[in-house]
Backbone as a chain_set.jsonl record, in Angstrom:
{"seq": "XXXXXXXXXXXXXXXXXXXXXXXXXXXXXXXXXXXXXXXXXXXXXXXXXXXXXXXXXXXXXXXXXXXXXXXXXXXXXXXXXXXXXXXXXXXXXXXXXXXXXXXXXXXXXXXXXXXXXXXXXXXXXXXXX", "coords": {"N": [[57.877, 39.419, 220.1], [58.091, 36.125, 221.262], [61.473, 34.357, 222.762], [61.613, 32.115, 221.781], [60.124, 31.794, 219.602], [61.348, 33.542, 217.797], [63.581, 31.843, 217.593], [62.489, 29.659, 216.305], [61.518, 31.179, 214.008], [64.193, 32.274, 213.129], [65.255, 29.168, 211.924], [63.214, 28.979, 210.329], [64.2, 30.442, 208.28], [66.557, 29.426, 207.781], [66.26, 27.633, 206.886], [64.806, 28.197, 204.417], [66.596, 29.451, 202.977], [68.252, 27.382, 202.364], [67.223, 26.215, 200.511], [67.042, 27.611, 198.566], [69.257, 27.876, 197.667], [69.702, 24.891, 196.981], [68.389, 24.922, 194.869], [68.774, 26.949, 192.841], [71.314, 25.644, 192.648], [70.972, 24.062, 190.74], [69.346, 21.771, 191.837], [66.053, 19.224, 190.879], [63.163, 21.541, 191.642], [61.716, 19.85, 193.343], [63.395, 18.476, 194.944], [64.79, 20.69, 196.557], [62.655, 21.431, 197.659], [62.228, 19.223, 199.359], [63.952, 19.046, 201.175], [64.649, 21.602, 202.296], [62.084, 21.481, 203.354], [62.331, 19.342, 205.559], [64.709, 19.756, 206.832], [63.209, 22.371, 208.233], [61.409, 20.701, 209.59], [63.368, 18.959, 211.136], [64.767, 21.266, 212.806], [62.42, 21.736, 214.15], [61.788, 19.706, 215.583], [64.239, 19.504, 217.038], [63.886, 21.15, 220.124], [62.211, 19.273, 221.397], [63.473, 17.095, 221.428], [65.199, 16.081, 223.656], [67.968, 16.18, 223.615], [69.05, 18.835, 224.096], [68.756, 21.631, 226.33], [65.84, 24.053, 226.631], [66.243, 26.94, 226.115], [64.452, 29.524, 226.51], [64.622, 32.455, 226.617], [66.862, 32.769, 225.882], [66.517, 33.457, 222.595], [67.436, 33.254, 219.383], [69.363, 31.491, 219.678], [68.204, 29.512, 221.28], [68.877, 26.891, 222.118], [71.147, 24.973, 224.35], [73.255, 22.357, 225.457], [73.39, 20.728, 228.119], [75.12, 18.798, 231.065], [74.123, 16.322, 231.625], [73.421, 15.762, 229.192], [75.461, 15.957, 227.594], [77.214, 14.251, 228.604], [75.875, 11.049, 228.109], [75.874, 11.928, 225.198], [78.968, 11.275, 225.131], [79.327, 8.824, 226.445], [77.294, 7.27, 224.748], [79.105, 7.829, 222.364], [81.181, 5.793, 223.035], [80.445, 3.51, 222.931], [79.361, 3.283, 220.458], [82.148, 3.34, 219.181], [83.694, 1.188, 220.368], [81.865, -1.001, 219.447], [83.5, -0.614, 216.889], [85.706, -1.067, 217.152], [85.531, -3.883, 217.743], [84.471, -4.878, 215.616], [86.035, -4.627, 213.35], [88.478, -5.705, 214.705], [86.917, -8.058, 214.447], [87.03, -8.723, 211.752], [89.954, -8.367, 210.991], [90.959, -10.485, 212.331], [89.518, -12.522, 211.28], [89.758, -12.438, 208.117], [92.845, -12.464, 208.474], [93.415, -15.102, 209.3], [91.033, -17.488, 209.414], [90.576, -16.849, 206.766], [92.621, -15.84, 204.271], [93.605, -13.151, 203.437], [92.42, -10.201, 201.336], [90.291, -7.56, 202.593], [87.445, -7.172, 201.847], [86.496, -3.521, 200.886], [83.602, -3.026, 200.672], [83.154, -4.429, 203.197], [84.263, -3.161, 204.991], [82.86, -0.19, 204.736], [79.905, -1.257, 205.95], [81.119, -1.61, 208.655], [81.556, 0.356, 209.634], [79.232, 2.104, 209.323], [77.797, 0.451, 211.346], [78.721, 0.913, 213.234], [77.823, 3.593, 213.713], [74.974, 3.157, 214.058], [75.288, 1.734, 216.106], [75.468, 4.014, 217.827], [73.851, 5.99, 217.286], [71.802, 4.279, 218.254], [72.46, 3.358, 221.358], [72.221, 6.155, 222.257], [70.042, 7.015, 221.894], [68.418, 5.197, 223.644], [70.008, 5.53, 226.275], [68.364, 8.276, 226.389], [65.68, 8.072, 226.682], [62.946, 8.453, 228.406]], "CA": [[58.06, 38.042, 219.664], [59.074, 35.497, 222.484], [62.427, 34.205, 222.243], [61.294, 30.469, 220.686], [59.333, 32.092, 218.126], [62.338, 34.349, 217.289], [64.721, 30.819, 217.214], [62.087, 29.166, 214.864], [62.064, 32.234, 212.59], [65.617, 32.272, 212.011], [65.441, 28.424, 211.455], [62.387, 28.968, 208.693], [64.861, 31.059, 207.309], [67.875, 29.088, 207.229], [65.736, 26.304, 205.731], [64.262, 28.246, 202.64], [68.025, 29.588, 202.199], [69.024, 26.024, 201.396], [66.433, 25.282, 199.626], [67.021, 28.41, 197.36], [70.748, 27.347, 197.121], [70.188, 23.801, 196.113], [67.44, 25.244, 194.016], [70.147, 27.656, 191.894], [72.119, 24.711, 192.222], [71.093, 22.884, 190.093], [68.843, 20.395, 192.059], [65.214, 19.826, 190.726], [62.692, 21.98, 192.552], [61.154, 19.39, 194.41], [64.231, 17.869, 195.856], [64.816, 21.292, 197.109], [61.835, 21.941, 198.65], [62.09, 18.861, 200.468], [64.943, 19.307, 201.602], [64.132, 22.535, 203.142], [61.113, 20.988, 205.029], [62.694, 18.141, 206.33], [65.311, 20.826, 207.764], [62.829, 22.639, 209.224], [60.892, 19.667, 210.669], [64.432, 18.97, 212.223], [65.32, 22.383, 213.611], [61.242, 22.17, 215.049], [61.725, 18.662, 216.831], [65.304, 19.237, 218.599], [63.975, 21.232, 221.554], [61.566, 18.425, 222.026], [64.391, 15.797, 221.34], [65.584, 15.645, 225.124], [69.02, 16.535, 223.393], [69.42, 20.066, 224.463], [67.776, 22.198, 227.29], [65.743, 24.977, 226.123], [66.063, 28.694, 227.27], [63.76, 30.829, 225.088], [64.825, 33.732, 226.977], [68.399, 33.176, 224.497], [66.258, 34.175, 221.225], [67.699, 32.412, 218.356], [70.219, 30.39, 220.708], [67.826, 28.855, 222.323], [69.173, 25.61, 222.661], [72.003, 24.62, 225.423], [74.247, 21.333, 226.152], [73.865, 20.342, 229.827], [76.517, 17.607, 231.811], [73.294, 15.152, 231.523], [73.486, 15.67, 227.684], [76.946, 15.552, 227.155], [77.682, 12.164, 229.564], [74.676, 10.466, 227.319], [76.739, 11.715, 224.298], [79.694, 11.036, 225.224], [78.745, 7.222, 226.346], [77.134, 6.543, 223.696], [80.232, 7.491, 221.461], [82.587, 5.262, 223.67], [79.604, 2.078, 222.875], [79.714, 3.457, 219.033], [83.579, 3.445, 218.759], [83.718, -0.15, 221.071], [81.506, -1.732, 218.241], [83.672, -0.4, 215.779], [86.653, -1.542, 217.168], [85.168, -5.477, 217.796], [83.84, -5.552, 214.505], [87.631, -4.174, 213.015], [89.359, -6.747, 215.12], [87.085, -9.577, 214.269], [87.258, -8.962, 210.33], [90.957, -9.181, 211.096], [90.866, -12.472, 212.74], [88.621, -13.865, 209.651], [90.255, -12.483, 206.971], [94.341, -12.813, 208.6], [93.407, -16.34, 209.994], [90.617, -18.06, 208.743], [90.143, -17.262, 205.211], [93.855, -15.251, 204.284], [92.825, -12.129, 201.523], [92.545, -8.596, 201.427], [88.927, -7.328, 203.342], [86.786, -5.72, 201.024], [85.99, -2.202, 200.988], [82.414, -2.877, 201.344], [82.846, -4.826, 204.584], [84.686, -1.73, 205.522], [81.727, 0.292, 204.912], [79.396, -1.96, 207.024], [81.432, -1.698, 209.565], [81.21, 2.252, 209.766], [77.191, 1.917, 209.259], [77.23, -0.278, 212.333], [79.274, 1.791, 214.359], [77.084, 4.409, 213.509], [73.818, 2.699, 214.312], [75.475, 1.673, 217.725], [75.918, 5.454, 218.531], [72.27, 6.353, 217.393], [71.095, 3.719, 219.014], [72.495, 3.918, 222.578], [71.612, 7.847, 222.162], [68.282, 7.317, 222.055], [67.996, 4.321, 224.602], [69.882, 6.577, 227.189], [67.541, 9.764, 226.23], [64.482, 8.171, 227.144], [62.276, 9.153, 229.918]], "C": [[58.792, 37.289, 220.771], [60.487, 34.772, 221.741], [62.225, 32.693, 221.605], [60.743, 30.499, 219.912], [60.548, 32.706, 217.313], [63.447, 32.636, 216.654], [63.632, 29.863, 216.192], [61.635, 29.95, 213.584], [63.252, 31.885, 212.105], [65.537, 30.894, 211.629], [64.401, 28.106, 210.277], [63.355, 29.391, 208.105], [66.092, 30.747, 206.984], [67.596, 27.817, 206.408], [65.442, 27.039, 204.479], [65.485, 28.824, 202.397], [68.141, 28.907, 201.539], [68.423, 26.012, 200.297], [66.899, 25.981, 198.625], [68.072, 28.176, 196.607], [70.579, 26.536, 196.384], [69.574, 23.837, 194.698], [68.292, 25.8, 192.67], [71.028, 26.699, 191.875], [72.297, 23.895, 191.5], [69.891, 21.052, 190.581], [67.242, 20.538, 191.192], [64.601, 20.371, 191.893], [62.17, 21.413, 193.752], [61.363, 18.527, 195.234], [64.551, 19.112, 197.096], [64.095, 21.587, 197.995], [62.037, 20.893, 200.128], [62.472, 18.764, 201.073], [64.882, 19.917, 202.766], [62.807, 22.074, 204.561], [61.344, 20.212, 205.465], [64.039, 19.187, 207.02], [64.549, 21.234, 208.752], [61.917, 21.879, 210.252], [62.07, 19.536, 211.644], [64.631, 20.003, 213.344], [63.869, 22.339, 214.443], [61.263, 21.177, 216.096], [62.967, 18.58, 217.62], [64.985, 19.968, 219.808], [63.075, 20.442, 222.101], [62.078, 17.044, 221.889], [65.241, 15.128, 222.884], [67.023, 15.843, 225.001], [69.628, 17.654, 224.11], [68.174, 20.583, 225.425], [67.56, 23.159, 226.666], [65.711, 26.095, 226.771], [65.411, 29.81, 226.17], [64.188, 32.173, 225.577], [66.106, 34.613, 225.497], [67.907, 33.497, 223.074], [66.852, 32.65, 220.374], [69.023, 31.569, 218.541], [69.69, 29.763, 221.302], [68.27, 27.394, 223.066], [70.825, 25.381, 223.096], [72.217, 23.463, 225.56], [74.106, 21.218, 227.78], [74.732, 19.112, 229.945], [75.44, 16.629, 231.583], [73.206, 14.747, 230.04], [74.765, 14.595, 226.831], [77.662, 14.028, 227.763], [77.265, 11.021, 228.401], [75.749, 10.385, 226.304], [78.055, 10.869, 224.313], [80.182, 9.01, 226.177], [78.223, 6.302, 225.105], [78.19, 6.476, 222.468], [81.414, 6.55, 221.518], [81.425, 3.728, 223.17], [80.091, 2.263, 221.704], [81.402, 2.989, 218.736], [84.121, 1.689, 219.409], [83.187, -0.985, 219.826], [82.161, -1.763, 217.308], [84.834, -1.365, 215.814], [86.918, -3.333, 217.177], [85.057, -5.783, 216.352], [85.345, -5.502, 213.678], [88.159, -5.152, 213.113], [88.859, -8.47, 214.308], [87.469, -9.703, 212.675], [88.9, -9.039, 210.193], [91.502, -10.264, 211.207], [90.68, -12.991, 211.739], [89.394, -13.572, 208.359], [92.05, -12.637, 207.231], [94.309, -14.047, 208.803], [92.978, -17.21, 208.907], [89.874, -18.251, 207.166], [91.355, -16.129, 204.491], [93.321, -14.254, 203.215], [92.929, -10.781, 202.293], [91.299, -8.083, 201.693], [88.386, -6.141, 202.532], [86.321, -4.731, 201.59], [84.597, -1.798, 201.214], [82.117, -3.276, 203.082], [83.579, -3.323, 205.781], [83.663, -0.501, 206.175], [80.227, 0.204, 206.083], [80.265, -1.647, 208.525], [81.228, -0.046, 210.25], [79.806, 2.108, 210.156], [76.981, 1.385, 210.295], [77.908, 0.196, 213.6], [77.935, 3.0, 214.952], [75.677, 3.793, 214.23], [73.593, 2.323, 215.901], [75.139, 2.6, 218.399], [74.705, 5.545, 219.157], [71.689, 5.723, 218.515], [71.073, 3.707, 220.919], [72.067, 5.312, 223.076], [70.766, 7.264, 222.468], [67.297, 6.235, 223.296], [68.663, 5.171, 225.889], [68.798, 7.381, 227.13], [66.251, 8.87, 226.955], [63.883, 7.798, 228.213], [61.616, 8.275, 230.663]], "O": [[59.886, 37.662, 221.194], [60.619, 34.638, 220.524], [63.075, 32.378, 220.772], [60.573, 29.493, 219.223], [60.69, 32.328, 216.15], [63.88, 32.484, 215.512], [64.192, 29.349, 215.224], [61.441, 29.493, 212.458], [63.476, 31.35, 211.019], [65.828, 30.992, 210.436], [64.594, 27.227, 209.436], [63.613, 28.691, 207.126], [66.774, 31.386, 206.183], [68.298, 27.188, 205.616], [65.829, 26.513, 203.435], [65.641, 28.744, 201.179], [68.199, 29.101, 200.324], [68.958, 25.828, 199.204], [67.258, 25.327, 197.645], [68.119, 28.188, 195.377], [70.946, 26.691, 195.22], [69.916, 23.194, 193.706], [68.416, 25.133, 191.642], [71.767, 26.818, 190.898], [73.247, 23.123, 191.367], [69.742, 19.949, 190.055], [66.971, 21.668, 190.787], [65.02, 20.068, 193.01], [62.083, 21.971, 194.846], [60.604, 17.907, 195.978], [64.589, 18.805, 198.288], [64.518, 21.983, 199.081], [62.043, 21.23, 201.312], [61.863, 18.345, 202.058], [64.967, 19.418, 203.888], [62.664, 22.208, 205.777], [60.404, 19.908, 206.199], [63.971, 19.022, 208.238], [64.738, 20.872, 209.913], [61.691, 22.241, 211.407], [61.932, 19.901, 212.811], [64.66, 19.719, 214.542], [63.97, 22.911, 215.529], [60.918, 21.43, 217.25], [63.04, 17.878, 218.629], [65.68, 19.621, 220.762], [62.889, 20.639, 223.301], [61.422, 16.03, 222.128], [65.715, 14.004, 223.053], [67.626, 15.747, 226.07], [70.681, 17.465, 224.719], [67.014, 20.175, 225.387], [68.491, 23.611, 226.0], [65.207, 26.241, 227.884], [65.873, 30.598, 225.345], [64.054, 33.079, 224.755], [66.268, 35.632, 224.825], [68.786, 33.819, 222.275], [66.726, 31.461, 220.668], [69.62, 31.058, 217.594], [70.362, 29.146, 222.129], [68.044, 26.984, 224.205], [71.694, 25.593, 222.251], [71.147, 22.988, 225.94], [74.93, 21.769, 228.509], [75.024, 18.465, 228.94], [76.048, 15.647, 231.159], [72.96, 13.592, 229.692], [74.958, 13.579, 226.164], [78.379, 13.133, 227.316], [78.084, 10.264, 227.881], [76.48, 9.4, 226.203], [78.187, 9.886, 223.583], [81.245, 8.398, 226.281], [78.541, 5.193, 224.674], [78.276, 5.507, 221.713], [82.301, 6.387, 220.68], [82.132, 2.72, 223.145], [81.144, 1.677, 221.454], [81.578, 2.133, 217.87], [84.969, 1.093, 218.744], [84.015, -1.638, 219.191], [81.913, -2.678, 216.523], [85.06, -2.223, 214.961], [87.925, -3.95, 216.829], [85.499, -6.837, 215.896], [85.749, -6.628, 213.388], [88.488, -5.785, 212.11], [89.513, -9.423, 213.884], [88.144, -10.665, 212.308], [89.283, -9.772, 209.281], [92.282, -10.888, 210.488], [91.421, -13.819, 211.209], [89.632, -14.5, 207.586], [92.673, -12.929, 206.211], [95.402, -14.503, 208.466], [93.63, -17.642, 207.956], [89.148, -19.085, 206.625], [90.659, -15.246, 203.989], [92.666, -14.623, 202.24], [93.351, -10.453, 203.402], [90.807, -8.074, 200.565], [88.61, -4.932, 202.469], [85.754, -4.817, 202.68], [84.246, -0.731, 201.718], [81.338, -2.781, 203.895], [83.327, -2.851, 206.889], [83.572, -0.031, 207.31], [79.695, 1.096, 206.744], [79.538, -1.46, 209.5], [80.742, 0.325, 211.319], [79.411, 2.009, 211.318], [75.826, 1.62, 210.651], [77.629, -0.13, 214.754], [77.387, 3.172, 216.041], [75.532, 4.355, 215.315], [72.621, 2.418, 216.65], [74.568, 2.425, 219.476], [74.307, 5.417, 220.315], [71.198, 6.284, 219.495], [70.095, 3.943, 221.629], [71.616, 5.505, 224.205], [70.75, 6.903, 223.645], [66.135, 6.343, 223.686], [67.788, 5.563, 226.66], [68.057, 7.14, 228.083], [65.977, 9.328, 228.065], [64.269, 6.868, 228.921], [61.106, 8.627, 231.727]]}, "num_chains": 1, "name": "protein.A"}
């Protein structure tokens, strides 16, 4: 078995785990299942995500972090965390200044979600080729 067949074995098999878990858990069956295959769709498209370098030689490690990875990441978390902190400051401004109150907990939320979306988004505008 080459070693990238061996690393998408074990990840069939850590997908129908879940599934069996959420399955005994209590979920219905056909949240579980999908669950499970939207896992293993995941675990099948990250060595063609440009995320990680692949080394099939490593078996069911196959996938590796390089300095071109990690920069990417680590850029795009400094854009993500920059957005967070503008958007933070300005709902300060608006709600200490120009309209005086206590900043709801949803705008809170939003503000996370758009951090977040920053991250993704620079991710994937670095990553591509």
């Amino acid at each position: 078995m080459s070693g990238l067949m061996r690393y998408y074995s074990s990840r069939a098999l850590i997908s129908a785990v879940l599934g069996i878990i959420l399955y005994l858990g209590g979920l219905p069956w056909w949240i579980a299942l999908l669950t499970a295959m939207l896992l293993l769709v995941m675990f099948v498209m990250l060595p063609r995500s440009g995320r990680y370098v692949v080394k099939p030689e490593q078996g069911i490690s196959a996938l590796r972090r390089d300095e071109r990875s990690q920069q990417i990441t680590n850029r795009a978390a400094t854009i993500g965390f920059a957005t967070v902190m503008i958007a933070v400051g300005a709902l300060a401004v608006y709600f200490g200044v120009f309209h005086p109150g206590d900043v709801p907990a949803n705008w809170l939320g939003l503000v996370v979600a758009l951090g977040a979306l920053s991250y993704f988004a620079a991710d994937l505008w670095m990553r591509r080729k």
